[in-house]
N, C-alpha and C positions, 0 to 999 in steps of 0.2 A: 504494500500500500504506500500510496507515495503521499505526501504533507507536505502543506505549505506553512515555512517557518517566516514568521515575523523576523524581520531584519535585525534588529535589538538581540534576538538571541539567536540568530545565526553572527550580529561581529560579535556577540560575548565568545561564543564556542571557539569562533577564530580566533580572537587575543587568546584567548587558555589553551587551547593549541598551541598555538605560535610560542606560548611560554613555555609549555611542558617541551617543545622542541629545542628551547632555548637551556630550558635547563639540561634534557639531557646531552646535548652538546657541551654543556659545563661538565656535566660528571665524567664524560669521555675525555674530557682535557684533563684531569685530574682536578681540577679548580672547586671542587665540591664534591662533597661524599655522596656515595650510592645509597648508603644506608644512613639511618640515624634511630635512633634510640626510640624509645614508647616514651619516655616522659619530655624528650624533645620535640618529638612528634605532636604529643599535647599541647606543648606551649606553644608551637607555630600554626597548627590547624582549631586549636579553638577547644581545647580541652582535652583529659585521656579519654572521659567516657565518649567525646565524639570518636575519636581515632578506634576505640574500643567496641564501639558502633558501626563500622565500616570493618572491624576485623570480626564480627560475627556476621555482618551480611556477606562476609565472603569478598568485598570490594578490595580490602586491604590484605596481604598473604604476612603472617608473623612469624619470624627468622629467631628463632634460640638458638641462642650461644651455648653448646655441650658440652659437658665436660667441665663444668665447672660449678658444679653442683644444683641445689635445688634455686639458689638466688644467682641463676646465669640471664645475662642480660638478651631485652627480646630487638631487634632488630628489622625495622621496617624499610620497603624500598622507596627511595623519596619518591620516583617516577609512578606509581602505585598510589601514594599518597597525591601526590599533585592532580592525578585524572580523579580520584574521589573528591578532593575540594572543588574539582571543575564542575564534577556532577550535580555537586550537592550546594552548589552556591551561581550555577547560571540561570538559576532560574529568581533568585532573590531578586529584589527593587526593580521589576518590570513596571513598566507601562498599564494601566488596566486592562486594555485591551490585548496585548500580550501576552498576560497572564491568565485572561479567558481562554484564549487559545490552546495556549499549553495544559489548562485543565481539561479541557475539551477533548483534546489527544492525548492525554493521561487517562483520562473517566473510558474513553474506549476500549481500555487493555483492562480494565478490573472485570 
């Protein structure tokens, strides 16, 4: 089925693209890490229980560190994380009409 996207959240999707492209071009240069921590994860995306929220819907994958007992550290992928904040934040402060839309093509799939 094909949709027509409001333009408002087609260039949102494009800036958060064009970012997570940006970033992972950083991590491939070495100029930022691949991974970062759960409780760094929190403080950059908006809390643990959010980050924690995206690793039970399966959107974020959680990396333990083995071997180093029961308090080894978890490790999330930034690239992983950045398309979950894309998800879960292009649709915030639209236009009214925008956001009708997008309910409208949400209410579809339930």
């Amino acid at each position: 089925m094909i949709y027509a996207i409001q333009s408002e959240v087609l260039q949102r999707l494009i800036d958060g693209v064009s970012k997570i492209g940006e970033k992972k071009k950083s991590i491939e240069l070495g100029e930022e890490p691949k991974y970062i921590s759960l409780r760094e994860a929190g403080r950059k995306y908006g809390g643990v229980s959010v980050v924690n929220g995206w690793i039970k819907a399966g959107v974020v994958k959680m990396n333990k560190d083995y071997g180093k007992g029961r308090n080894s550290k978890c490790r999330l992928s930034v690239l992983e994380l950045e398309a979950a904040a894309l998800k879960c934040n292009v649709t915030k402060s639209l236009s009214p009409l925008a956001n009708a839309e997008v309910r409208e093509i949400i209410s579809e799939y339930k």
